[in-house]
N, C-alpha and C positions, 0 to 999 in steps of 0.2 A: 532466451529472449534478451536483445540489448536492451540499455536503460537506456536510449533513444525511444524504442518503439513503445517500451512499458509507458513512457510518459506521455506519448503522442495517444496511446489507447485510452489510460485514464486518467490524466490530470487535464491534461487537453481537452478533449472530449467534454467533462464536468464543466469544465470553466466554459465552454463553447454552448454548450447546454443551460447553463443557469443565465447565461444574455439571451439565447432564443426565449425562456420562457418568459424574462423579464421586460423585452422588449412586446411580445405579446400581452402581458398583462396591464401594460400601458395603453395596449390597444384594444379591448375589449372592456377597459375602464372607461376609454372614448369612446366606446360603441353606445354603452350604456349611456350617454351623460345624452341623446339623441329619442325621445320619444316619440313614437309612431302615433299617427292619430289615429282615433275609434275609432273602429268600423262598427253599427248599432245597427245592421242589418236583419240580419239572424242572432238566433241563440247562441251562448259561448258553449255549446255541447259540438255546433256546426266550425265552431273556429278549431275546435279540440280535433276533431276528425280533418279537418284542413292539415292542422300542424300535421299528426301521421301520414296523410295519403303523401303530402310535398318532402317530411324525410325520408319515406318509404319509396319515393321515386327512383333513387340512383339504382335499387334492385328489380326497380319494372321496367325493362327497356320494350315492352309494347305501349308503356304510356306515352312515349316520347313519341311521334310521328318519323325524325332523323335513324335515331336506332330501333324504327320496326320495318321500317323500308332497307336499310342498309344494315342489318342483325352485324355483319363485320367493325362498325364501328363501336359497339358495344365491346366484340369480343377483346378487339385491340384496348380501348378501356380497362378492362378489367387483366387482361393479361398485364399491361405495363405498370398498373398499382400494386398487385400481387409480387410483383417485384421492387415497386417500392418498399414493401411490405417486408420483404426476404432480404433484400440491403439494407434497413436498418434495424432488422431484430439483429443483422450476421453482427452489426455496429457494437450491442450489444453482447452476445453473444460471446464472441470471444474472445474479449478482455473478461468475462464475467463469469463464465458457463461453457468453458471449452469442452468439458466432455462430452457438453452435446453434439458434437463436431466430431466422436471419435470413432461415430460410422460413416461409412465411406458413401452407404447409399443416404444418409443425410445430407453429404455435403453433394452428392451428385444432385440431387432433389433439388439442394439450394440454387446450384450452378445451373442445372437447367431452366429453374423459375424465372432466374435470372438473363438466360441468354433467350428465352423466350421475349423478355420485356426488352433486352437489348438489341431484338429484331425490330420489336415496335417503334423502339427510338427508333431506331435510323431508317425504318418506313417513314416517320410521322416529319422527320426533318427533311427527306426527300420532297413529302407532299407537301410542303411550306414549301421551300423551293419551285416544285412546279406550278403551284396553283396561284395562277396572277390573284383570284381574290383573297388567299390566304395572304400573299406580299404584299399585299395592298393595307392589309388590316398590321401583318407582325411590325413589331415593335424589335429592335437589337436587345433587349429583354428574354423575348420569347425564342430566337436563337438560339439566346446562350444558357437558357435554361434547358435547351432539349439537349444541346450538347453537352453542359455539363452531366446532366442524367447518361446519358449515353459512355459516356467517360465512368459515371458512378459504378454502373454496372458494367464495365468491363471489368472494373478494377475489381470488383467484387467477387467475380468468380473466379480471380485469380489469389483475392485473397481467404476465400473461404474455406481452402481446405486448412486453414492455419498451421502450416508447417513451415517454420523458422529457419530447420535448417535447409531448407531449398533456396534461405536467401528472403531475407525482411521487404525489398524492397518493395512488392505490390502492398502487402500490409501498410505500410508506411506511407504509403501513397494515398490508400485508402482512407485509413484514416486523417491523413491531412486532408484531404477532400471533405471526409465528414465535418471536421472543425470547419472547415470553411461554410459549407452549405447550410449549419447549424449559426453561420453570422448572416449567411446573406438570406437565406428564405425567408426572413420576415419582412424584407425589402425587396423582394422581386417577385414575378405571379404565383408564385409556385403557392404564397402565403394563402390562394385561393380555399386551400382547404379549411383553413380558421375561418373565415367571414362562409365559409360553407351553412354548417347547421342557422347562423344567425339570420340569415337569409331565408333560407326554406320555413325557418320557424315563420318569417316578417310576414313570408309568400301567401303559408298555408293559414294560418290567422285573418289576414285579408281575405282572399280568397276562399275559404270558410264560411267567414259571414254574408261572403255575400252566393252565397250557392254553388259553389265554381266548384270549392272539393269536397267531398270525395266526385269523383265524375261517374253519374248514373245515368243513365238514358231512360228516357221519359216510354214509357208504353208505346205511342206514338210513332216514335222515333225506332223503334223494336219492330212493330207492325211494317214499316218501310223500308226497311232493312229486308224484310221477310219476304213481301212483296216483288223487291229487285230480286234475290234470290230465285223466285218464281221466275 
């Protein structure tokens, strides 16, 4: 390994990491300084059950209405984070823990986790592209966040069988990539995943007290259901 790449793996990397965390712990000290008003509808056992069913959402896509009618936009979901998932452990990985890397069918695993979600990118920038209501709403943000991803994970399954001597430079690539993503994600959407939990806690707390979660259907409403069925 040159002392280019050792330093772009770990001194980079650390330093690129101690500002994402930093700049988010600015911003979750601001979340907090922001008080939600009572909700004094219901009992706090009804808000408790709120927060579970609204973080327990991202795993029910029958609660959604969008991902029970189109079950493919769930699937694409969860494929192209699973690969967010497998590009930054690899991040880890192997500057850290390369022998986990020293079977072949791990790194095939990783690369196809990976080239799976790098279908999804370049579907999902497609349909930004053609869908006048998605152009209508994206931001030059939301572009260059799909493409950047899309780039991540190319780069990734070229650099994850970690073999040096075929030549540093996707590593190298990758990892600058990572340094970069690691300055910019806390300033562009991608950051949605932090304000994620804070949210569905805000949602299901509200929504809790006031009857809304967990979502039960009334007898009634069962009975009519039954009915149509007939």
């Amino acid at each position: 390994m040159s002392p280019l790449l050792q330093f772009i793996e770990d001194k980079v990397q650390i330093a690129a990491l101690f500002f994402m965390v930093a700049v988010y712990t600015i911003r979750i000290f601001w979340l907090f300084k922001f008080r939600a008003v009572r909700e004094r509808s219901l009992p706090e056992g009804k808000a408790r059950a709120g927060v579970a069913y609204s973080l327990s959402n991202v795993v029910l896509p029958w609660a959604m209405e969008s991902t029970r009618k189109n079950p493919w936009f769930y699937i694409q979901f969860v494929v192209f984070h699973l690969g967010v998932t497998a590009a930054i452990s690899a991040t880890f990985i192997i500057p850290y823990a390369p022998h986990w890397l020293a079977s072949s069918d791990i790194v095939a695993a990783f690369q196809a986790v990976m080239g799976a979600a790098l279908a999804v990118g370049i579907w999902r920038f497609i349909r930004r592209l053609h869908s006048p209501a998605l152009r209508a709403i994206s931001t030059p943000d939301d572009f260059a966040a799909i493409l950047l991803m899309i780039a991540y994970f190319a780069l990734g399954i070229l650099a994850v069988p970690n073999r040096a001597e075929r030549g540093e430079g996707p590593m190298i690539a990758f990892f600058i990539l990572t340094a970069f993503f690691l300055i910019y994600v806390p300033f562009s959407k991608i950051s949605h995943y932090l304000y994620y939990p804070f949210g569905r806690v805000f949602l299901g707390r509200t929504l809790g007290r006031r009857g809304v979660f967990p979502v039960r259907k009334s007898a009634s409403g069962r009975r009519a259901e039954g009915d149509q069925g007939r």
